[in-house]
C-alpha positions as CSV (number, residue, x, y, z in Angstrom):
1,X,-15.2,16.3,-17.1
2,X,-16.6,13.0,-17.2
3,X,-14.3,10.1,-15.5
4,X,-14.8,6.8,-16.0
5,X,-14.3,3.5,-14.3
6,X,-10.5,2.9,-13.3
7,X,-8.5,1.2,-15.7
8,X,-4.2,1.2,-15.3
9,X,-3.8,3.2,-18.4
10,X,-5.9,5.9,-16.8
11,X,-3.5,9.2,-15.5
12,X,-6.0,9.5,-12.9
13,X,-7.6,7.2,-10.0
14,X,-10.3,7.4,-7.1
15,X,-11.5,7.1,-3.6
16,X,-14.5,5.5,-2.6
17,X,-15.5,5.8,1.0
18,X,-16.0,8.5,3.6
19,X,-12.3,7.6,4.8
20,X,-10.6,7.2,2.4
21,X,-11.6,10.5,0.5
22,X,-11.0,12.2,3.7
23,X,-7.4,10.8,3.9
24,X,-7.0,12.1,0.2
25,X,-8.3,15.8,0.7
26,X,-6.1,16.1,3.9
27,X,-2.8,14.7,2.5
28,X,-2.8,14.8,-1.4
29,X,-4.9,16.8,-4.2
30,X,-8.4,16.3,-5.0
31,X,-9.9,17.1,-8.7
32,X,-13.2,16.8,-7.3
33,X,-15.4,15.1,-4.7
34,X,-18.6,13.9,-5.1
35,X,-21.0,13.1,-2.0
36,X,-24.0,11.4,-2.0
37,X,-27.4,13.2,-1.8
38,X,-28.5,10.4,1.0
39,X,-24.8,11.4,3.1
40,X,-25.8,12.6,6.3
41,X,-25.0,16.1,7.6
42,X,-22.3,14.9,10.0
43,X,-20.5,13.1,6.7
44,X,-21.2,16.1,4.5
45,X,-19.7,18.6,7.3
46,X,-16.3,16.2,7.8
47,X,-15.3,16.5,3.9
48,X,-16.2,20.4,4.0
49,X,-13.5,21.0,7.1
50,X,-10.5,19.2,5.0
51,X,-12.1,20.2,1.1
52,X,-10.2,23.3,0.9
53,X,-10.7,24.5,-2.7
54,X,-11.3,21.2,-3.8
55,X,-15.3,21.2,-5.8
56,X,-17.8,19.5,-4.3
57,X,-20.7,18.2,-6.2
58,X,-23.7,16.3,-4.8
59,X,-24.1,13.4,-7.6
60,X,-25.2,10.0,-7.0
61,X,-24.8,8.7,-10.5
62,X,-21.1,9.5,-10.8
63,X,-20.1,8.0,-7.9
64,X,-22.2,4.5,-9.3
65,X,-20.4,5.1,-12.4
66,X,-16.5,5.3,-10.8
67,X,-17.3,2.9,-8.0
68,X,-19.8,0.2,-9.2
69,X,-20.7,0.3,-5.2
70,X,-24.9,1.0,-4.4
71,X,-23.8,1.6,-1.1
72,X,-20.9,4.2,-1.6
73,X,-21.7,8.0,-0.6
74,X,-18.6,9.5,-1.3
75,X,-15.8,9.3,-3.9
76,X,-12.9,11.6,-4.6
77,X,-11.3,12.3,-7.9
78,X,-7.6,12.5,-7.7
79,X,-4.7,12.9,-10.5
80,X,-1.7,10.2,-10.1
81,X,1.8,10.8,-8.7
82,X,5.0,9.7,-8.5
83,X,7.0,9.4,-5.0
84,X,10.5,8.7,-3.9
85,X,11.7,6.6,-1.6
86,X,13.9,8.2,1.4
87,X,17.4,6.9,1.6
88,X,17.7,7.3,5.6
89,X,14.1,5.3,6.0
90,X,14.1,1.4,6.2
91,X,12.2,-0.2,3.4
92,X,9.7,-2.9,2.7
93,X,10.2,-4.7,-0.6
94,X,7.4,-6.7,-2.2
95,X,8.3,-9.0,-4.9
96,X,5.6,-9.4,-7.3
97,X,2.4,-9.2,-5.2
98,X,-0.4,-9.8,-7.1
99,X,-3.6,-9.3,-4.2
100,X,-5.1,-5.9,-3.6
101,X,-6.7,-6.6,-0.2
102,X,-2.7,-7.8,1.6
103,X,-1.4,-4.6,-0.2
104,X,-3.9,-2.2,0.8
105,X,-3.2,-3.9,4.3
106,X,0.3,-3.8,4.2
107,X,0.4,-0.6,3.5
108,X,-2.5,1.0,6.2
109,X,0.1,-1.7,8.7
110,X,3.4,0.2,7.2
111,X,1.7,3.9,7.9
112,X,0.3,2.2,11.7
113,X,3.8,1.4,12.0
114,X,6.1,3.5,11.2
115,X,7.4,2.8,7.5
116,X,6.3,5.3,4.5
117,X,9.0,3.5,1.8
118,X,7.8,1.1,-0.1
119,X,9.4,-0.9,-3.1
120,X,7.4,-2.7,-5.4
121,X,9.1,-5.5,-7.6
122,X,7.7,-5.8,-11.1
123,X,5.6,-7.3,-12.5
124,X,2.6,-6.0,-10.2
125,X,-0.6,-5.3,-9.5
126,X,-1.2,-1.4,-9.3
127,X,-1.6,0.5,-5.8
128,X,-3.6,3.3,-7.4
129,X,-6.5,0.8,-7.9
130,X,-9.0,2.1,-5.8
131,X,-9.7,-1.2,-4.3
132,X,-6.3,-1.2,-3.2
133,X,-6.8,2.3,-1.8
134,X,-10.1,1.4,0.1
135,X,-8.3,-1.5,1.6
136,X,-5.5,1.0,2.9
137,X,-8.2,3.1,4.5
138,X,-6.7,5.9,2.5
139,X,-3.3,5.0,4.2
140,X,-1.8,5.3,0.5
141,X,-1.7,8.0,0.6
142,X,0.4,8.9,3.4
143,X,2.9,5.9,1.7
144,X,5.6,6.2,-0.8
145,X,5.6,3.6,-2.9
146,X,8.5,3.3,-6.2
147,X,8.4,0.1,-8.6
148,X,11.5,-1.4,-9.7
149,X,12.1,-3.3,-12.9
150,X,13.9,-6.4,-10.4
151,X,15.4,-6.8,-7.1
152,X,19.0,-5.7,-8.2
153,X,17.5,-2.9,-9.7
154,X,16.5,-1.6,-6.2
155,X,19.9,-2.2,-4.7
156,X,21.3,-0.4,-7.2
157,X,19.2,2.8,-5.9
158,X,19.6,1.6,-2.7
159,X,23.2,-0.2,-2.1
160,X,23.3,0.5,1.5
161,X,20.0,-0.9,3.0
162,X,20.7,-4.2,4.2
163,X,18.2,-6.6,3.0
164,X,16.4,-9.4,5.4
165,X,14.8,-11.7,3.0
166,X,11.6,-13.7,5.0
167,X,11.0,-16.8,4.0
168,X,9.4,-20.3,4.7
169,X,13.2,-22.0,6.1
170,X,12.8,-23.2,9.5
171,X,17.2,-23.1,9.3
172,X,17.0,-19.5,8.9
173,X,17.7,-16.8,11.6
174,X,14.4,-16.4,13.6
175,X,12.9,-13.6,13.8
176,X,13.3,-12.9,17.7
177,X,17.0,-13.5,17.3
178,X,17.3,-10.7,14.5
179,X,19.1,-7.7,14.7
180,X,17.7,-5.4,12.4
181,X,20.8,-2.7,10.6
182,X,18.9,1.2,10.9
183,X,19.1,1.2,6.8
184,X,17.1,-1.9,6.6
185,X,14.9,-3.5,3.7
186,X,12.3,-6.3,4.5
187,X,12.0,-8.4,1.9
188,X,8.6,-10.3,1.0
189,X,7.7,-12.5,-2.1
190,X,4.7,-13.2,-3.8
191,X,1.5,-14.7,-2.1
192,X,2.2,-17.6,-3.6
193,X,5.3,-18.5,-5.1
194,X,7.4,-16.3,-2.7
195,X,11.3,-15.5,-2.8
196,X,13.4,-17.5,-5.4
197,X,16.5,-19.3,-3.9
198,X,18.3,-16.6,-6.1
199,X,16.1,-13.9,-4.3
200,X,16.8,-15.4,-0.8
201,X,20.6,-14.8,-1.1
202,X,20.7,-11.1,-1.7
203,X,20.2,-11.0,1.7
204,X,20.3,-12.5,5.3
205,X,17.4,-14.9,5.7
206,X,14.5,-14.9,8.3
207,X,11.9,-17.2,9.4
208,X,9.0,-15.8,11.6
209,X,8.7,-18.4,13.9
210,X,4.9,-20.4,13.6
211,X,3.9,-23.3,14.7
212,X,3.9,-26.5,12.1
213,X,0.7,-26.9,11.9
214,X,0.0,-24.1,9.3
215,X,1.7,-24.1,5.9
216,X,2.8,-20.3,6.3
217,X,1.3,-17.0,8.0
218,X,-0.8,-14.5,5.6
219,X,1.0,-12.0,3.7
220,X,-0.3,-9.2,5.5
221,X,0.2,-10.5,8.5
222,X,3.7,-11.5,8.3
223,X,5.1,-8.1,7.1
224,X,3.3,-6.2,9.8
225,X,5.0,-8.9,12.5
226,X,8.3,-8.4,10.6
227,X,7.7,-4.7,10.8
228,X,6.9,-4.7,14.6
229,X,9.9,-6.2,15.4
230,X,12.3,-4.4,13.2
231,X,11.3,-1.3,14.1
């Protein structure tokens, strides 16, 4: 089979990148991986010990076709999935993010940290995009991740996670003086707009306490400090 460059619509995504591809043959399925003929044996013998049954095919060309990337020696072939999100875990929730490198990074953080659940708010950009996969370090893959039409829709699925909405109000609780319910749910808004005042009041506000000579901290950045402190 021939695959082509990612598009949404696709039923299928790919790695690009030695660790990535590694991270997807140890923890999901692989249709296929191909390695460049320039890898070195060192690379070559690290995707042989965690290949399984999974084909491997020496061919530069596809992996410039899938990945666009000169550079790239290896890229992995997988089919998409759906996951669920476990009740007893605490959540983050992302409203509407729309930048692959802070959600590739949020999630490699959430896996680095402890937290595999995470809610994504519609509309979306989509973390099977493998440049949201390469950003996770192949961290995705060891994440669940469930979209939700809105907010209320996830507190319907999820009525007894208590949610801590972070946002940019110096009046809200600060994050040092926090106590953090076990069921808990993070809450983060877009890059740019953020949390709506509606938004804000599902839950108890937070402010991660910055100094005032910075507009706000990076997405990223924020929800791992949220996440170091919650946990």
């Amino acid at each position: 089979m021939k695959y082509r460059p990612y598009k949404k619509e696709l039923d299928y995504s790919y790695t690009v990148g030695a660790y990535p591809t590694i991270e997807l043959l140890t923890h999901r399925q692989a249709e296929i991986v191909y390695v460049s003929e320039k890898a070195s044996p060192d690379l070559r013998a690290k995707i042989d010990a965690v290949a399984g049954n999974t084909p491997i095919e020496v061919n530069d060309k596809a992996i410039l076709r899938l990945s666009g990337d000169q550079g790239a020696l290896v890229a992995g072939v997988f089919m998409k999935y759906q996951s669920t999100l476990n009740p007893a875990d605490p959540h983050v929730v992302l409203a509407r993010p729309d930048d692959m490198g802070n959600l590739g990074t949020i999630i490699r953080s959430m896996v680095g940290l402890g937290y595999t659940s995470l809610a994504i708010i519609k509309p979306s950009l989509d973390h099977f995009n493998p440049k949201v996969i390469r950003s996770s370090t192949g961290a995705v893959f060891l994440c669940n991740v469930v979209y939700f039409d809105s907010l209320e829709a996830y507190q319907t699925a999820f009525p007894n996670h208590q949610i801590y909405a972070f946002a940019l109000d110096r009046n809200a609780t600060p994050l040092r003086q926090c106590k953090f319910a076990s069921k808990h749910a993070l809450l983060f808004g877009n890059e740019g707009s953020g949390l709506s005042e509606s938004e804000v009041n599902l839950g108890q506000t937070v402010f991660i306490e910055q100094s005032d000579q910075i507009d706000s901290l990076n997405l990223g950045v924020a929800v791992s400090i949220a996440m170091y402190q919650a946990k």
